[in-house]
N, C-alpha and C positions, 0 to 999 in steps of 0.2 A: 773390369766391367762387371762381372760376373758379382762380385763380393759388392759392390755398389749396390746391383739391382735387389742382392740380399737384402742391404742395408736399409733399401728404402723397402722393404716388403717387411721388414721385423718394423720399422717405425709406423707403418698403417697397422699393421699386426698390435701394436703398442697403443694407438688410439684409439683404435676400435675397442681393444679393452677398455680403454678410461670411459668410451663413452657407454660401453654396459653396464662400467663399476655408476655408473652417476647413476644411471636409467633404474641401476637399483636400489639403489641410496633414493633415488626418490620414491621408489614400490615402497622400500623403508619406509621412511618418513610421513611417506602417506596412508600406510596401515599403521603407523604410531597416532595420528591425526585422527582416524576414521577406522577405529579397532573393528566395527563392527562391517565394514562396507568391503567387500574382496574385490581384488585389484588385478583384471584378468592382463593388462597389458600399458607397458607404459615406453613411451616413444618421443624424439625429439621432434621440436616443430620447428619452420625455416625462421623462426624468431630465435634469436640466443636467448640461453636460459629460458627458456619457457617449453615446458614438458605438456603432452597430450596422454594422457591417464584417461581409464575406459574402467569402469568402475562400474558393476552392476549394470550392464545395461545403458551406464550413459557415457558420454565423453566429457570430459571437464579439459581444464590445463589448468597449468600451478606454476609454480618459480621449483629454485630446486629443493629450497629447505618447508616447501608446502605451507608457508604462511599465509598466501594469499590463495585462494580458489576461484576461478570463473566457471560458471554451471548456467547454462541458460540462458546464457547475458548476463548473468548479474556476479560481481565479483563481492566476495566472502572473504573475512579477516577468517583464517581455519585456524586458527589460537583463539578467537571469542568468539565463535561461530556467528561473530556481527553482519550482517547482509550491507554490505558499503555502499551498495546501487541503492537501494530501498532508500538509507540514510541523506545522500546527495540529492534522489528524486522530491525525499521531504522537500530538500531546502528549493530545488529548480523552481517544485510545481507550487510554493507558498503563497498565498495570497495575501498579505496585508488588510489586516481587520476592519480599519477605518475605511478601506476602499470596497466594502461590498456594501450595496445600496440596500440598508437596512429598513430603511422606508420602503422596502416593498417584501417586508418580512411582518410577522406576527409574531409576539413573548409567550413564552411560558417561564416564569419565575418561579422557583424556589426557593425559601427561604431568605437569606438576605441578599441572593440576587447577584452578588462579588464577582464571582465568579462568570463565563461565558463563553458563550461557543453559539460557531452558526450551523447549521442542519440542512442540509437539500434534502426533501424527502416524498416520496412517489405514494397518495394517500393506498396505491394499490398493489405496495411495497411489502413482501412476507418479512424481509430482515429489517427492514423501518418497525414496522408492527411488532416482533420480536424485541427490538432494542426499547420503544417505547413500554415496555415493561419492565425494562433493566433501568431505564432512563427515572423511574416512579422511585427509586433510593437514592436517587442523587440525591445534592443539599447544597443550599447555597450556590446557585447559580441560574443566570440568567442565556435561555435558549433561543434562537433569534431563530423559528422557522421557513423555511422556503419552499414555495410551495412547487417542487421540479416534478412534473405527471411525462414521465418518459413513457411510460408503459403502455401507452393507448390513450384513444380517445375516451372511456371511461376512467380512466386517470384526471382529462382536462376535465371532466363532467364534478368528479368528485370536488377536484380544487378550484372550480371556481364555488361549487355550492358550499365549501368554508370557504373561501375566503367576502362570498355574499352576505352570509350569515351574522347578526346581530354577534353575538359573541365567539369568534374566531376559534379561542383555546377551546371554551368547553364544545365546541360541535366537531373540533379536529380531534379529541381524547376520545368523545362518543364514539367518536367512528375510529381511532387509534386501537383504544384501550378494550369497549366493551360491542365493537362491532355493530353502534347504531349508523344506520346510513344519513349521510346528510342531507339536511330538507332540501327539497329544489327551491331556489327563490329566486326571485326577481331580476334582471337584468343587472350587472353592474359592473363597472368598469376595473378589472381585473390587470394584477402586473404581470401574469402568468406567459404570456410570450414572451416580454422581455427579461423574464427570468430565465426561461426556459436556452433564450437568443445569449443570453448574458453566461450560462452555464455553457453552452458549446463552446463558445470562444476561449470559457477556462478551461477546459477540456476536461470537467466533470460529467464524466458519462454513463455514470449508475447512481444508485441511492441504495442505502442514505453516503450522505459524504457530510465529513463534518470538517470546519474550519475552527482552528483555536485560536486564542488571544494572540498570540504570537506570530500569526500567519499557517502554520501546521496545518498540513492537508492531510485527512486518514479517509481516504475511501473504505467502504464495506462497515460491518457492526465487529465492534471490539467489544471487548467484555468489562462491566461497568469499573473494576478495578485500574482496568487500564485507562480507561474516561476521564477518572478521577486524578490519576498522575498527572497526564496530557492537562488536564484543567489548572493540576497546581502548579506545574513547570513552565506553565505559558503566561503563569502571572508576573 
């Protein structure tokens, strides 16, 4: 009896090593992964194979050879530090191009126009405003604006006074580009709620947001470089 209970006290004895040789085999691997990130503790979770890693300040989990990362909700290829969530939400949140009601949009064209993309954009929007100056090097593409006033009531004020407006482009760039406000005019029958109704149900809920040929949704301002990929990969 005696040498039994030995027997099974050396075989718990024996796991519980393996399970600190892994626990540090994953600290390993995951300071080979993230040279620069210190790795105050790593521990098993009641999931198999999946480790809880506490890493500056935050808590992640991994597998055991640290190729996958979850942080925040969102899981990470940690070999191309690819964001897999972000990737998957592209395709969830997609809209199909032909299904936005373009008829309640105004162009700005570019050169020969080929190209295209659509824009929600808040006339009282700091990073719409910013981007439309990044937007002034594009080429070759056609911008299908919409006119989303989240921001307030002077937001709706703004967009209906372009979209009242004899010419749409030039009095949205006036008031874009070089900060002229646009004229008050006349009453006119505006798509602006059911833009606005048509955006919450996609659940675009900032500006700018832009839509590419392809369906591709990038909420926030990207940097025209990146504009220009997204423009050519969606052709």
């Amino acid at each position: 009896m005696k040498y039994w209970v030995l027997g099974l006290a050396w075989i718990a004895g024996s796991l519980a090593a393996v399970a600190q040789a892994s626990e540090a085999e994953v600290r390993k691997a995951m300071q080979a992964r993230y040279p620069g990130i210190p790795v105050e503790s790593v521990a098993r979770t009641p999931i198999p194979g999946i480790f809880e890693v506490y890493a500056n300040g935050v808590v992640l989990y991994t597998d055991e050879r640290v190729n996958y990362v979850i942080a925040e909700g969102r899981l990470v290829d940690a070999r191309t530090r690819t964001d897999l969530t972000a990737e998957r939400l592209r395709k969830l949140q997609a809209i199909p191009f032909d299904s936005l009601p373009l008829q309640q949009a105004f162009r700005l064209v570019r050169g020969n126009g080929k190209r295209k993309v659509a824009y929600f954009a808040d006339p009282n929007c700091g990073f719409c405003k910013k981007f439309e100056q990044e937007l002034l090097s594009a080429k070759d593409v056609t911008i299908h604006i919409f006119l989303y006033p989240v921001l307030g009531p002077d937001s709706v004020a703004k967009s209906r006074a372009v979209w009242c407006s004899k010419d749409r482009a030039k009095t949205w760039n006036d008031w874009m580009l070089k900060n002229i406000t646009p004229p008050a005019t006349g009453n006119c029958e505006t798509p602006i709620e059911k833009l606005v109704e048509y955006g919450q149900q996609k659940g675009i809920s900032g500006t700018p947001t832009l839509i590419f040929a392809d369906g591709t949704r990038v909420p926030g301002m990207i940097p025209i470089a990146d504009f220009n990929k997204l423009l050519d990969s969606a052709k």
